[in-house]
VOLO-347158 format. One record per residue (C-alpha): residue in three letters; y, z, x. Coordinates in steps of 0.25 Angstrom, whole numbers, plus 5000, padded with zeros to 4 digits. Each point is the difference from the previous one (the first is absolute). Layout:
<sites>
alaYZX
...
</sites>
This chain:
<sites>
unk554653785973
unk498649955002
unk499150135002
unk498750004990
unk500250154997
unk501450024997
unk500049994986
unk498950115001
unk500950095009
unk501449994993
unk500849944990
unk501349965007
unk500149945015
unk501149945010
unk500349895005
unk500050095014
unk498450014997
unk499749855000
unk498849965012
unk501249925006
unk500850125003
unk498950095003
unk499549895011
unk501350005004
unk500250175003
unk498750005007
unk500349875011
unk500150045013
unk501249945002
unk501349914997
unk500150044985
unk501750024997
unk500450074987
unk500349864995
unk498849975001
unk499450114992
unk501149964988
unk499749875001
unk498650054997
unk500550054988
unk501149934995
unk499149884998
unk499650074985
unk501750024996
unk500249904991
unk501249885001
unk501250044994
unk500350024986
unk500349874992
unk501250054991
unk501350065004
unk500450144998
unk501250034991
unk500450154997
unk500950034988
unk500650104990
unk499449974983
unk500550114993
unk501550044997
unk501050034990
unk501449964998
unk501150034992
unk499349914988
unk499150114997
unk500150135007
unk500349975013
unk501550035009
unk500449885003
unk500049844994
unk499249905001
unk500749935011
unk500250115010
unk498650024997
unk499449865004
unk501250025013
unk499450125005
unk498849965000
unk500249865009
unk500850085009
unk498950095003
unk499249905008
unk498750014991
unk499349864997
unk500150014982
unk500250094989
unk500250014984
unk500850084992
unk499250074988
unk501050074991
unk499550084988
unk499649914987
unk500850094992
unk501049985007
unk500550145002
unk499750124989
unk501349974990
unk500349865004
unk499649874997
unk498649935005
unk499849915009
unk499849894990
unk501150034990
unk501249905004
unk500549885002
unk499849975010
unk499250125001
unk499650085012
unk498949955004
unk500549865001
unk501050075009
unk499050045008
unk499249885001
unk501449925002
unk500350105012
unk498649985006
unk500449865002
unk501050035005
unk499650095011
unk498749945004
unk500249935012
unk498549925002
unk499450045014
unk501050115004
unk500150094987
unk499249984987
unk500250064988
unk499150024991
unk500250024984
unk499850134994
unk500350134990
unk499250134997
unk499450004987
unk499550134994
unk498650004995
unk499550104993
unk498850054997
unk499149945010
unk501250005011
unk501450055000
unk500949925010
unk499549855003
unk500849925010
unk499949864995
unk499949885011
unk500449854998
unk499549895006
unk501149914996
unk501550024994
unk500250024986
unk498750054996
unk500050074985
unk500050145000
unk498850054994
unk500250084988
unk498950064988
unk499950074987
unk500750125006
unk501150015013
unk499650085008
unk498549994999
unk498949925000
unk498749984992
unk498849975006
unk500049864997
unk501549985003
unk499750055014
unk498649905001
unk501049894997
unk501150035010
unk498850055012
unk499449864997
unk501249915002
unk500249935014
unk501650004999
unk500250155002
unk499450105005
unk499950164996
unk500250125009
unk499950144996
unk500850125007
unk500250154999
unk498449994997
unk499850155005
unk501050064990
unk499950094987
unk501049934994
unk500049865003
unk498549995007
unk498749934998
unk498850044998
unk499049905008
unk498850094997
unk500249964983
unk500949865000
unk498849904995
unk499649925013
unk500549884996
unk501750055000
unk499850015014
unk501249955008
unk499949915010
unk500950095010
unk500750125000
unk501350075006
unk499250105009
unk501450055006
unk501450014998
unk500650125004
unk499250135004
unk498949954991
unk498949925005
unk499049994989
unk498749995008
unk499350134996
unk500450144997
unk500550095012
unk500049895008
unk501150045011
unk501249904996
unk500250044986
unk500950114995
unk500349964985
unk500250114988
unk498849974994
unk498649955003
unk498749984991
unk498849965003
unk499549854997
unk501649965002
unk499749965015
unk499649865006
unk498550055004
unk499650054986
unk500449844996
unk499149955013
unk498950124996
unk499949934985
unk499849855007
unk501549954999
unk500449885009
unk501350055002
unk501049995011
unk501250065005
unk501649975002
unk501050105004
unk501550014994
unk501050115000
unk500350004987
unk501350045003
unk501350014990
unk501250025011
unk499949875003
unk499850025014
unk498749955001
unk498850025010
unk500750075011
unk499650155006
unk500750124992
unk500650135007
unk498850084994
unk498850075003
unk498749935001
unk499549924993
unk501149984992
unk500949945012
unk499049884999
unk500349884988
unk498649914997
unk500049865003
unk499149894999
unk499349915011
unk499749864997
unk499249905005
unk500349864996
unk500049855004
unk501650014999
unk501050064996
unk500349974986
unk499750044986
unk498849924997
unk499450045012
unk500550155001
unk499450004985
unk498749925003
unk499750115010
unk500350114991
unk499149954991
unk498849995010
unk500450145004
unk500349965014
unk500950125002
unk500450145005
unk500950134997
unk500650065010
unk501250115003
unk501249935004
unk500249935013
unk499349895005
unk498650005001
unk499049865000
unk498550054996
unk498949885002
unk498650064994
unk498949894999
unk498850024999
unk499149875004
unk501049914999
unk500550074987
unk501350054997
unk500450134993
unk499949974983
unk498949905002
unk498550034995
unk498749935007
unk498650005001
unk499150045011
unk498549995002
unk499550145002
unk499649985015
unk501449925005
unk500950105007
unk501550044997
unk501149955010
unk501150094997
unk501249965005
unk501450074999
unk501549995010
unk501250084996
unk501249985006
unk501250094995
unk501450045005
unk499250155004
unk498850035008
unk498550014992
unk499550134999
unk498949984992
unk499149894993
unk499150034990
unk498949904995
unk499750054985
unk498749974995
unk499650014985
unk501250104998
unk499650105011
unk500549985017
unk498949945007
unk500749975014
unk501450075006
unk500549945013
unk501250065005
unk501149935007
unk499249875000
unk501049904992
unk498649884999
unk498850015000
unk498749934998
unk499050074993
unk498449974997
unk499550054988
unk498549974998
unk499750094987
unk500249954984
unk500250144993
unk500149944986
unk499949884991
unk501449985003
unk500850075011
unk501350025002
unk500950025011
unk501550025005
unk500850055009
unk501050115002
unk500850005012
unk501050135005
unk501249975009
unk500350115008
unk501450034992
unk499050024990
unk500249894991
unk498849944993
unk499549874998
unk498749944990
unk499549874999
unk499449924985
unk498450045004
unk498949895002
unk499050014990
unk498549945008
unk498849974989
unk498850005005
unk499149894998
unk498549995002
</sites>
């Protein structure tokens, strides 16, 4: 992409506009399709340097409110075929019954003693959790583990949380914290008040006929709505925040496609990408936010932008260009791939499942990009963004 003027005439390109390829359209002869692609596959990068692992990380069982025990739970979901998954009963263990704490041994020693046992290092991890409710400032908090038997984090008051209480537990590097239900009257958040620094570093964006990406948006079908409850009112105000999916479901069935209308036929699941298949590195890419919702199924999402993966921040000098880079391969056709820049869509291509994309213009101090890909069975799937500073 070496004309002078292109930066004057537009603000995103092909690789198809390249002077390679155009020489190559306008010889008189000999030029073969291959070697127009070869013209242009010369800018794709090399292929991602982590695995892809998709798993369920939010359900209930019998310990709680779910409908069945803890071990048909962990049983259905190794025989579905998905890569890791946790289990993230209620703290109080249920309205009227004890807390997860209470006991000896107590429930949560249960669990962890059960995620052992399941976890299966390189073909299904499981990875330690509960759901913690956290008023005022969030409601419902999955809570994620790093390592086995970590301590449950408690505060003045069960069932809430202080500001300092939730700066202490956002700060540590054993767990991490992830709000869902955001849109909701009753159990939401509002990211348009909540001080910056009580930011999440991800949130459930889906679990079943509620992706939380903004209001109206054509996968949601909850009771309730308010506005500032929704993942781009937390981008709007700055947050780094990434996204997971999980069904949250308590039949114990887990993420597999219900007889019902759309969208709630489709359960949320999360895309991972990680040097392996284990808990240290399933949480280590978590944490860096190198990771995607989607609705059910299989579906491997690779968004780079520069070399960068979804969830990382980088800087740019404010003349170096973008190379946007994305691939989805799922268990359906693409429709639609939509480039989201700084919270609005900036490029649609449909029925193109990669793409390489140039983009020569720095909007703001600090944009922020992601993608949100559509199957053609209607499911949905978004990437963690990539956050680009520009640099002088």
């Amino acid at each position: 992409m070496t004309h002078p003027e292109k930066k004057l005439a537009r603000r995103y390109d092909t690789p198809g506009r390249c002077a390679e390829f155009t020489d190559l359209v306008y010889m008189d002869a000999g030029v073969t399709g291959a070697d127009l692609k070869r013209a242009e596959q010369r800018f794709v990068p090399g292929p991602p340097a982590y695995n892809a692992y998709i798993g369920e990380l939010h359900g209930h069982s019998t310990l709680s409110d779910g409908g069945v025990d803890i071990d048909t739970y962990f049983r259905n979901l190794r025989s579905r075929g998905i890569d890791f998954g946790a289990l993230s009963d209620h703290d109080h263990g249920g309205v009227g019954r004890p807390t997860l704490w209470s006991g000896a041994p107590s429930k949560w020693e249960l669990i962890n003693r059960k995620a052992a046992e399941y976890d299966e290092p390189g073909k299904f991890t499981v990875i330690p959790a509960y759901e913690r409710d956290s008023y005022p400032y969030y409601n419902n908090l999955v809570v994620y583990y790093g390592t086995r038997n970590g301590e449950m984090i408690r505060g003045v008051r069960d069932g809430e949380f202080t500001e300092g209480e939730l700066q202490q537990a956002l700060a540590r590097d054993d767990v991490i914290l992830v709000p869902h239900d955001t849109y909701m009257f009753s159990a939401g958040v509002d990211f348009r008040r909540i001080p910056e620094g009580l930011f999440t570093p991800l949130i459930e964006l889906y679990s079943v006929a509620d992706a939380a990406e903004y209001m109206g948006n054509p996968a949601f079908d909850a009771n309730s709505a308010c506005e500032g409850g929704f993942w781009q009112d937390a981008l709007r105000r700055g947050a780094k925040m990434g996204c997971i999916g999980g069904s949250d479901n308590h039949s114990g069935t887990g993420a597999t496609v219900l007889d019902a209308p759309y969208p709630h036929n489709y359960q949320g699941l999360t895309g991972i990408w990680a040097k392996g298949n284990t808990l240290p590195d399933l949480f280590s890419a978590l944490k860096a936010r190198r990771c995607y919702t989607i609705m059910g199924g299989r579906m491997v999402i690779d968004f780079r932008i520069n070399g960068h993966y979804m969830g990382e921040e980088f800087a740019a000098s404010t003349d170096e260009e973008l190379a946007v880079w994305y691939s989805v391969e799922a268990d359906c056709a693409v429709k639609k791939v939509t480039l989201v820049k700084n919270l609005r869509d900036y490029i649609m291509l449909k029925g193109n499942p990669r793409q390489l994309i140039f983009d020569y213009e720095h909007e703001t101090a600090e944009d922020c990009y992601y993608l949100r890909v559509e199957l053609t069975d209607g499911r949905f799937g978004w990437t963690s963004p990539i956050w680009v500073s520009i640099i002088d």
